[in-house]
C-alpha positions as CSV (number, residue, x, y, z in Angstrom):
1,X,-28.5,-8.2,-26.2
2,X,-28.6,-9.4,-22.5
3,X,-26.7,-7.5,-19.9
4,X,-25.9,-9.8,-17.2
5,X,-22.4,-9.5,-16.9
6,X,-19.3,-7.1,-17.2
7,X,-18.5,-8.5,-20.0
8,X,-21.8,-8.1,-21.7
9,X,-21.7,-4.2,-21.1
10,X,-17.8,-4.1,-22.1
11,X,-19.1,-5.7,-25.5
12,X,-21.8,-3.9,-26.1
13,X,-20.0,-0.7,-25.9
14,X,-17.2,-1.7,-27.8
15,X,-19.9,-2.7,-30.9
16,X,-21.2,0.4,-31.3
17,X,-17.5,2.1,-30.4
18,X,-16.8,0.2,-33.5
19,X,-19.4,1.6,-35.4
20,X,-17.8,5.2,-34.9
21,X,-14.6,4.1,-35.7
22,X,-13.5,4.4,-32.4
23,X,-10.4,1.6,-32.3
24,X,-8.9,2.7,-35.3
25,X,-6.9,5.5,-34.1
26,X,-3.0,6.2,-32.9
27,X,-1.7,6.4,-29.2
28,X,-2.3,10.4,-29.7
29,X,-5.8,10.4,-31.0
30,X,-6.7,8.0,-28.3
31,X,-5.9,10.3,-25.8
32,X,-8.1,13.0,-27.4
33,X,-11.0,10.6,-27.5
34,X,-10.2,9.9,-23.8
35,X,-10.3,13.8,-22.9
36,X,-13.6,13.8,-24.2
37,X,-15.0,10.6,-22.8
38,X,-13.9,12.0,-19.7
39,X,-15.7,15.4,-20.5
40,X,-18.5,13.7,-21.4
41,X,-18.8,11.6,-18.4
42,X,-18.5,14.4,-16.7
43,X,-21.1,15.9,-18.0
44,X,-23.3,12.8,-17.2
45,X,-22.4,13.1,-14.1
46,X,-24.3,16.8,-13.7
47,X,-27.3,15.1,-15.2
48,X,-26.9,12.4,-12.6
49,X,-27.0,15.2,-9.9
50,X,-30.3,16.9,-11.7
51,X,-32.4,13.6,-10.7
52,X,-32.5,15.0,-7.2
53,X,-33.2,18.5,-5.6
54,X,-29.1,18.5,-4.2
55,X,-30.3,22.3,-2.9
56,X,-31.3,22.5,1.2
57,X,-32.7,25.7,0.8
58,X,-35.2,24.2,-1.4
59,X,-38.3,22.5,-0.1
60,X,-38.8,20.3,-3.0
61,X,-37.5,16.8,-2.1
62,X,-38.1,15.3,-5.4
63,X,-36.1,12.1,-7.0
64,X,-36.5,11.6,-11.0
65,X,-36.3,8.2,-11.1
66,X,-36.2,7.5,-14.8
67,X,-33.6,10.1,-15.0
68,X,-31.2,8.4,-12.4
69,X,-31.4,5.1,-13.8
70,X,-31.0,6.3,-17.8
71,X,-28.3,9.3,-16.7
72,X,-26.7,6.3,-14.2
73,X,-26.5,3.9,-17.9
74,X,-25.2,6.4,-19.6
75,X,-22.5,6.9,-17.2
76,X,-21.9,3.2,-16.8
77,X,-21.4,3.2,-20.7
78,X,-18.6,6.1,-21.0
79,X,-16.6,4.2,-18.1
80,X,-17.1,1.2,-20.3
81,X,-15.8,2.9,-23.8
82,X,-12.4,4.6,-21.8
83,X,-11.8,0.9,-20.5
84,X,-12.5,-0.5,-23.8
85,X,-10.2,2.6,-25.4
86,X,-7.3,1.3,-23.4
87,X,-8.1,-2.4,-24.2
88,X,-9.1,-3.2,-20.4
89,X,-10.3,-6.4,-20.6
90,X,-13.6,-7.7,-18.1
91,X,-11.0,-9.8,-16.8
92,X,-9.3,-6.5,-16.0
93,X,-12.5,-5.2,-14.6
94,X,-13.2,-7.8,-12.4
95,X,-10.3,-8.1,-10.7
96,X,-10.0,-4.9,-10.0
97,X,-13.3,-4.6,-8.6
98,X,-12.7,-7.7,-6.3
99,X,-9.4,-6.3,-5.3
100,X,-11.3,-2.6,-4.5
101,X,-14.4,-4.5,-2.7
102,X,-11.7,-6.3,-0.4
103,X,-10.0,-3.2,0.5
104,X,-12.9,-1.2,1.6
105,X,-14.3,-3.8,3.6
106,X,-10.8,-4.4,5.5
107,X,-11.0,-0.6,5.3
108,X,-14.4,-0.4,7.0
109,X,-13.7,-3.2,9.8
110,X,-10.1,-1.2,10.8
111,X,-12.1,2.2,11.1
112,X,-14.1,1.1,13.3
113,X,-11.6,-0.3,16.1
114,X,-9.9,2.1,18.6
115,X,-6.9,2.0,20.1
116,X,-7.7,1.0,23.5
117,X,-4.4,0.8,25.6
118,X,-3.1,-2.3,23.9
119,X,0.5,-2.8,23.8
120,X,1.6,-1.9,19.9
121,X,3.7,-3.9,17.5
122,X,4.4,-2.3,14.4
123,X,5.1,-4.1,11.5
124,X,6.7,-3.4,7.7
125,X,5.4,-5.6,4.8
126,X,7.7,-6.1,2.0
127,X,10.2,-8.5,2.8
128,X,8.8,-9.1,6.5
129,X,5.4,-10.8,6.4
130,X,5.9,-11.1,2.1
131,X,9.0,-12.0,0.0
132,X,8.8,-9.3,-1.8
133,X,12.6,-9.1,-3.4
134,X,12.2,-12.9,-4.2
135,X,9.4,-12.6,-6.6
136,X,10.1,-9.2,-7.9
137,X,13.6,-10.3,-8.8
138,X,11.9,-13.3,-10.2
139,X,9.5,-10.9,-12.2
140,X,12.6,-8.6,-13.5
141,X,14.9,-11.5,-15.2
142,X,12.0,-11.9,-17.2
143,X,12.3,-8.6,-18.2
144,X,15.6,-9.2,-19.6
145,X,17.1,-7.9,-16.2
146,X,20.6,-9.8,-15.0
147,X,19.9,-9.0,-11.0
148,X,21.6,-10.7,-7.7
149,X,19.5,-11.8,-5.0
150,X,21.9,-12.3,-2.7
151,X,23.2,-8.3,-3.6
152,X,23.9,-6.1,-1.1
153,X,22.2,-3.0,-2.6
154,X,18.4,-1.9,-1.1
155,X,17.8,-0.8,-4.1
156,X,19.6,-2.1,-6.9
157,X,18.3,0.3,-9.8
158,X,22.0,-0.1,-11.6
159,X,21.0,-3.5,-13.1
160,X,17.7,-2.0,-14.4
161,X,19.3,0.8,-15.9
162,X,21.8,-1.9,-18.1
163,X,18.7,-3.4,-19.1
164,X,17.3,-0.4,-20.4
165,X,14.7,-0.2,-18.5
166,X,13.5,3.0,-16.2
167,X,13.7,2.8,-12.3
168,X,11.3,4.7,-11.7
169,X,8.3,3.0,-13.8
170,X,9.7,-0.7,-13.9
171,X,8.1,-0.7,-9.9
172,X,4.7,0.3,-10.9
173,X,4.7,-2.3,-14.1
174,X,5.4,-5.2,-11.5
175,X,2.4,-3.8,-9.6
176,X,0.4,-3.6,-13.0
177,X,1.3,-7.3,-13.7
178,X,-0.3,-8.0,-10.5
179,X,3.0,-8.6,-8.7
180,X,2.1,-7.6,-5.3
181,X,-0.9,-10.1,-4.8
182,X,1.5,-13.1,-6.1
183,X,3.9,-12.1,-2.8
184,X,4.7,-15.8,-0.7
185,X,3.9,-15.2,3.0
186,X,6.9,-15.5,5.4
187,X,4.0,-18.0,7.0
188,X,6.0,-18.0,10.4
189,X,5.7,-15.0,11.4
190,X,2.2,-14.4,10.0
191,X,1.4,-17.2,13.2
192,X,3.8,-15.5,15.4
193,X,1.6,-12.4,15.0
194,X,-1.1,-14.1,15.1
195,X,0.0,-15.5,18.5
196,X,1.0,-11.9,19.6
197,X,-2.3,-10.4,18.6
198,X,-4.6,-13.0,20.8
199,X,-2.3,-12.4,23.8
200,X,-3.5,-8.9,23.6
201,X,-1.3,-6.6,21.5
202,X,-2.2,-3.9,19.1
203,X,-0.7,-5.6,15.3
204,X,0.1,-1.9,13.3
205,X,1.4,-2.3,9.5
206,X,3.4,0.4,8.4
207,X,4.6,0.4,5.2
208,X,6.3,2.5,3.2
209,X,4.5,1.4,-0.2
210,X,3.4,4.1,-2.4
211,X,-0.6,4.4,-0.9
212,X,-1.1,7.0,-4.4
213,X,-1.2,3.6,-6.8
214,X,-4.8,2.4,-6.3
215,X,-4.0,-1.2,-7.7
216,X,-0.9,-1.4,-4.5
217,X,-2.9,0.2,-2.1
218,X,-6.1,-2.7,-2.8
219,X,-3.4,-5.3,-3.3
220,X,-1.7,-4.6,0.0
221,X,-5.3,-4.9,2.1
222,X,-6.2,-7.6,-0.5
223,X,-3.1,-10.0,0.5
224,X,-3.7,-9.8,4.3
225,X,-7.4,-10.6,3.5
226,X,-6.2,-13.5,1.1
227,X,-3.7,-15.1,3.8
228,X,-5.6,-14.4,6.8
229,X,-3.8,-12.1,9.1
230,X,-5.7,-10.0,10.8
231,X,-4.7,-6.6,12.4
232,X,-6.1,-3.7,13.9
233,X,-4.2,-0.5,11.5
234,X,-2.6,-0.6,8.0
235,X,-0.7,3.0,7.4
236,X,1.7,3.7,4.3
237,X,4.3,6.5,4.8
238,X,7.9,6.5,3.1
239,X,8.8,8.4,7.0
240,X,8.0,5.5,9.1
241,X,9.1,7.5,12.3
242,X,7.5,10.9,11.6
243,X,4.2,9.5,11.3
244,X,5.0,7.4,14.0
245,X,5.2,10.5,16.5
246,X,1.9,11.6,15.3
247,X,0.1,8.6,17.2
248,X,-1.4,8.4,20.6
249,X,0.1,4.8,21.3
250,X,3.4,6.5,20.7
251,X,3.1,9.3,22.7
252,X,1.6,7.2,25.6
253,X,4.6,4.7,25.5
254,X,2.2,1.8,24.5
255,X,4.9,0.7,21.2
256,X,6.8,-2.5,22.4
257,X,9.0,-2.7,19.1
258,X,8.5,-2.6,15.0
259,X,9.8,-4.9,12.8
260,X,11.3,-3.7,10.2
261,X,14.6,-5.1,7.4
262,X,15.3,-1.6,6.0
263,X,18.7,-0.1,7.0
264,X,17.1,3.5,6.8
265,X,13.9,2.7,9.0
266,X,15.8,0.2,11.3
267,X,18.4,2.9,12.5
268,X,16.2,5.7,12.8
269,X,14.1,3.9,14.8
270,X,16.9,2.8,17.0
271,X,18.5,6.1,17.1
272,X,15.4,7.1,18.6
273,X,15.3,4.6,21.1
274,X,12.7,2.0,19.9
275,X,13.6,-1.9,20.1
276,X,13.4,-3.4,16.4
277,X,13.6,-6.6,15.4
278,X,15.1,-6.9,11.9
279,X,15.0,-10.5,9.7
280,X,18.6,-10.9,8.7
281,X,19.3,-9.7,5.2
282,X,22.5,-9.5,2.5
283,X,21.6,-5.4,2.0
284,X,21.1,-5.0,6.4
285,X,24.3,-6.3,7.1
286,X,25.3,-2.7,9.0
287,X,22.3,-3.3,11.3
288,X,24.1,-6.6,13.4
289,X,25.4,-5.0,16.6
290,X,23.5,-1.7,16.6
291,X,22.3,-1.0,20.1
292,X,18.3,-1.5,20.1
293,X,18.3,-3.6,17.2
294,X,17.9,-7.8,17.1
295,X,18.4,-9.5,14.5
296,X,17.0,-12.5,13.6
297,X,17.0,-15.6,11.1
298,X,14.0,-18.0,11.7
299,X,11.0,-18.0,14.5
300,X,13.6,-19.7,17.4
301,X,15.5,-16.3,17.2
302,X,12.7,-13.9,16.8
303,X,10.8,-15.8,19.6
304,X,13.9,-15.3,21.8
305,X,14.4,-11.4,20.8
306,X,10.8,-11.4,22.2
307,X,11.4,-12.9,25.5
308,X,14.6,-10.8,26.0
309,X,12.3,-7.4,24.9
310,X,10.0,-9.0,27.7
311,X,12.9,-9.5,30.3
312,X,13.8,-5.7,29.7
């Protein structure tokens, strides 16, 4: 058999997984098979090691090079029977390895730049540069989930619960489905940052998505790559202002204003003295006439926050 592609190896393992009867087996007894794939793996991994003196105090420089290709195939081949233990598709694989590969490289390109004195705009995601309650919404009624739109909850978990569904996983299955790379740009503003970026200033997102879910984290990188915003940081903290008083733009005055549409980030920026602009929302309402805070409804009115900011 020819291994050209992921779904030849995928394949290949799963035939002779077949062969030990690996598939026919209960939600239980696959986890015990997975505990000792995962042994086993790491056991490869030790064997991996062994193809190269890893010890400075020894002279011996020597690479096995039979051994690191053969331990690196057998390695390659337990990754391949966990995936195919859990039914992870090559589709699967490939997607998440293009999703990986596009994060680390936007990874790579924002290590490298410094702040430099720039005046700094910080910027959420969700619901700011992507509709995110649109298309999640969209995503719950076809789970069965009666939910308003136009509601003025932040989080409206009370509809999931009717549904019978669980708050706190129904979030990370959305993500799963690949929920988070299907997100329409707010295309506006991605120009107006654009715009604000060439003339100079430092474009920060802040987020307070969960960084701990590999398949968000990639598809958060992944969408700016995909709609082609550039910007010089991407940080994900649930306490937007506490990690905000840990950077140096901050404590140099440098931050012009964040945008931001949540009531909880919004006013404790505010509180705190920081302008924000916030895009007019049904679950925000308690943010119009807050001192510090703009609010706005299309690009006339955010361009027109800015030049007051600028007048200030």
């Amino acid at each position: 058999m020819k291994f050209n592609t992921l779904e030849d190896i995928l394949k290949s393992q799963r035939q002779f997984g077949e062969k030990l009867g690996q598939f026919d087996k209960f939600h239980e007894e696959r986890l015990e098979l997975t505990k000792t794939l995962l042994l086993s793996l790491h056991n490869e991994v030790g064997q991996l090691t062994s193809s190269i003196n890893y010890r400075h105090h020894l002279d011996d420089q020597f690479v096995n090079r039979d051994k690191m290709l053969f331990e690196s195939v057998d390695i390659i081949r337990y990754v391949a029977s966990i995936l195919n233990t859990w039914d992870f598709s090559h589709d699967d694989l490939a997607k998440a390895m293009q999703l990986r590969d596009a994060q680390l490289n936007l990874r790579h390109h924002l290590l490298k730049r410094k702040w430099a004195g720039e005046p700094v705009v910080i910027v959420d995601f969700d619901d700011v540069i992507a509709d995110f309650r649109k298309e999640f919404y969209s995503w719950l009624h076809n789970q069965g989930v009666k939910v308003d739109l136009l509601g003025k909850e932040y989080y409206n978990t009370q509809c999931i619960v009717d549904a019978g569904l669980d708050p706190n996983t129904v979030f990370e299955d959305f993500i799963s489905a690949g929920g988070m790379m299907d997100l329409k740009p707010v295309t506006w503003l991605l120009e107006e940052l654009r715009n604000l970026r060439r003339a100079g200033h430092w474009i920060q997102i802040l987020t307070a998505r969960p960084k701990e879910n590999p398949m968000c984290e990639c598809a958060t990188y992944s969408w700016l790559a995909k709609h082609d915003l550039e910007v010089d940081g991407i940080a994900f903290s649930p306490e937007k202002y506490r990690w905000l008083t840990t950077q140096d733009f901050f404590l140099k005055g440098s931050l012009v204003f964040a945008i931001d549409d949540s009531p909880k980030h919004a006013l404790e920026y505010a509180s705190h003295g920081i302008r924000l602009l916030a895009p007019r929302k049904t679950y925000n309402e308690q943010l119009v006439g807050v001192k510090n805070i703009d609010i706005y409804d299309n690009s006339e009115d955010f361009l027109n926050a800015i030049k007051n900011l600028e007048a200030k």
